[in-house]
C-alpha positions in Angstrom: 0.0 0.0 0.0 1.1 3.9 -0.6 -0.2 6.8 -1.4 -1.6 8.3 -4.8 1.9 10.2 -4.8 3.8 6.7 -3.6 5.2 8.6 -1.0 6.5 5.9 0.8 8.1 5.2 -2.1 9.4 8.5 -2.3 11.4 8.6 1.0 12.6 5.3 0.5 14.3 6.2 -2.5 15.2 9.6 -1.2 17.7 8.4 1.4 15.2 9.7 4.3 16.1 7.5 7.4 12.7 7.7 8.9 10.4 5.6 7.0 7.2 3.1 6.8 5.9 0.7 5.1 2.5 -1.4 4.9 1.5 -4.7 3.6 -0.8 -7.1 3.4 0.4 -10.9 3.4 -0.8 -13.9 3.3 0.8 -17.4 4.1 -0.7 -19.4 1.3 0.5 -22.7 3.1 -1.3 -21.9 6.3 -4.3 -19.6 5.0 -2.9 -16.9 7.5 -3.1 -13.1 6.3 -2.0 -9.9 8.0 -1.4 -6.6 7.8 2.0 -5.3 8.6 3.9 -2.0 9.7 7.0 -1.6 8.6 9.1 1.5 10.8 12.4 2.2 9.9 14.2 4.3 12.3 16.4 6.9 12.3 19.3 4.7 13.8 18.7 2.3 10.6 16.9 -0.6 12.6 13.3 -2.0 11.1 10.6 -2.7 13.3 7.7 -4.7 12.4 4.7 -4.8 14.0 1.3 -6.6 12.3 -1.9 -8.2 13.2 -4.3 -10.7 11.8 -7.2 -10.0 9.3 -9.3 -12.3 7.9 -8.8 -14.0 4.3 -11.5 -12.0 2.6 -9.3 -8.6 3.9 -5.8 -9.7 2.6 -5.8 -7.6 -0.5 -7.0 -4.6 1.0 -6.8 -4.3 4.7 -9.4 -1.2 5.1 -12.1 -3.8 4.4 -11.2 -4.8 7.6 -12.6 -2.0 10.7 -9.8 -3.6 13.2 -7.4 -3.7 10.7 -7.6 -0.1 9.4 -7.9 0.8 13.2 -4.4 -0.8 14.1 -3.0 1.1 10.8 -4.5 4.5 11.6 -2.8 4.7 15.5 0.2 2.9 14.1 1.0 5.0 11.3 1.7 9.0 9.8 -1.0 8.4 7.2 -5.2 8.8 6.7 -5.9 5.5 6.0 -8.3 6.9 3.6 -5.3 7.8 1.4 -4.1 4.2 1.2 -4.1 2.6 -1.9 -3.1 -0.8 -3.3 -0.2 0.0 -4.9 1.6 -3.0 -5.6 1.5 -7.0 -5.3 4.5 -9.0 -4.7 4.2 -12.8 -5.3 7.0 -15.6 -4.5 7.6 -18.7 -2.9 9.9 -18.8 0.2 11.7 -21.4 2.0 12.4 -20.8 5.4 15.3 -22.4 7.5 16.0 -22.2 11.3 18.8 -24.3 13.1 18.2 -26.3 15.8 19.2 -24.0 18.6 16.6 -21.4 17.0 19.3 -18.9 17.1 19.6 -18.1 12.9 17.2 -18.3 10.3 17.5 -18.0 6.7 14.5 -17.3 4.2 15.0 -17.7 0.5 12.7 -16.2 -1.5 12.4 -16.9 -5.7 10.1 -17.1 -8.4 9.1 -13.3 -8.0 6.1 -11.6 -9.7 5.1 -8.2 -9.2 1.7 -6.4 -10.5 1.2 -2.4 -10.3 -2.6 -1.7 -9.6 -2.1 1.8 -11.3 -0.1 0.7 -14.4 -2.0 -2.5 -14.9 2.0 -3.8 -15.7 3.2 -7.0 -14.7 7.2 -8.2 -13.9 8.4 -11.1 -13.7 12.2 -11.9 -12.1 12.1 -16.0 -11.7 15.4 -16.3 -12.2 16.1 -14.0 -9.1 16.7 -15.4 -5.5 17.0 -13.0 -2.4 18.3 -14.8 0.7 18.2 -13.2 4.2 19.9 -14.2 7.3 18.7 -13.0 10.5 20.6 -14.2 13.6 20.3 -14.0 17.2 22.6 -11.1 18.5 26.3 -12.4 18.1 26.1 -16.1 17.7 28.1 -18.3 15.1 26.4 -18.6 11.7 27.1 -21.5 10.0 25.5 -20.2 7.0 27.9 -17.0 6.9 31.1 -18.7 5.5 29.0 -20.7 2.8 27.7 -17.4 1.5 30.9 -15.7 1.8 32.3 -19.3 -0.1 30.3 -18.5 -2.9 31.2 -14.6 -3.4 27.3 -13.8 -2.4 27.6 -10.5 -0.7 24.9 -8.5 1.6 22.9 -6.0 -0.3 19.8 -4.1 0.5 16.7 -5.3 -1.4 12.9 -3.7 -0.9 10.6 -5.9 -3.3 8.3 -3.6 -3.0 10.4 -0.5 -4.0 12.4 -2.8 -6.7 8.8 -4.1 -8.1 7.5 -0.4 -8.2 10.5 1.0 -10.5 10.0 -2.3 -12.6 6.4 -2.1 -13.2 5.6 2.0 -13.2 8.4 3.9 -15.5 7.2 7.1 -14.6 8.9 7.2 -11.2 12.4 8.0 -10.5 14.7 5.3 -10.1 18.2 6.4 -9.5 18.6 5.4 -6.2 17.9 1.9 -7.3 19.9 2.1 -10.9 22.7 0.0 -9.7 20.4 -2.4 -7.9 18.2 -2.5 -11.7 21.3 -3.2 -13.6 23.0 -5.9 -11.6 19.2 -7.6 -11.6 19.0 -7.4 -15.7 22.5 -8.9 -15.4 21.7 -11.9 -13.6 17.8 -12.1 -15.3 20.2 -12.2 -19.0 22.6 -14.7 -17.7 19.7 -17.2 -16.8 18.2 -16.2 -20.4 21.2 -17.2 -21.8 21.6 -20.3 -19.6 25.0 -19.5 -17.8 
């Protein structure tokens, strides 16, 4: 969800520290949906907070009278200005080791669809892996992705799936980010 202006959009890609986001999700596995509140601070840490809706509320969350109530004293904007701006679609696999102290989510096979361009995107050959671990602890996954020359970098699908499916927007901010995706999206073309 943004605004008409995408102004979430617009401070994400304008460097501004303080930020939010808001989604709707829904585990297809477990028929679980949610809306969620994104907050980045100024100190660069993301806090999420959500709360469940029901099914019949997952594509737009002001259906939903709690729902739009939790987003309206969570959040900087009228609810009434919300709109459905983009949807993100993948499959994710999601890893935890035993001592529940590191988890790793791949995500792959996205597809993105702009509800004010009608334009679709497709980036099935991309595969964004996060690692979130509990404060300091070892990561056994850490050297493997350091093995294979796979290097942290910051990656909003919903910013990425904006500039991809609405070319009126300014994308600098994300240029290098675009490129680097076309690169790896034409070596899987090309099947290397």
């Amino acid at each position: 969800f943004d605004t008409a202006d995408v102004a979430m959009y617009q401070r994400h890609h304008d460097r501004r520290l303080q930020r939010q986001k808001i989604r709707t999700r829904k585990y297809v596995t477990s028929d679980i949906a949610f809306v969620e509140i994104k907050n980045k601070t100024n100190k660069g840490h993301t806090q999420k907070v959500r709360t469940a809706i029901g099914n019949d509320a997952w594509h737009d969350f002001r259906t939903d009278t709690a729902a739009a109530q939790f987003v309206a004293s969570r959040t900087q904007y009228d609810v009434a200005t919300l709109l459905p701006q983009v949807r993100t679609r993948f499959d994710r696999i999601t890893l935890v080791n035993n001592a529940k102290t590191e988890r790793l989510t791949i995500d792959f096979d996205l597809h993105f669809h702009n509800y004010e361009t009608g334009k679709d995107a497709t980036m099935d050959n991309i595969v964004i892996i996060e690692l979130k671990r509990d404060g300091r602890q070892p990561s056994p996954i850490l050297p493997l992705l350091r093995q294979l020359r796979i290097k942290p970098a910051g990656f909003s699908k919903y910013c990425i799936g904006t500039t991809v499916t609405n070319p009126s927007l300014r994308i600098n901010r994300f240029k290098k980010r675009l490129i680097k995706i076309g690169k790896i999206l034409e070596r899987g073309r090309c099947g290397a």
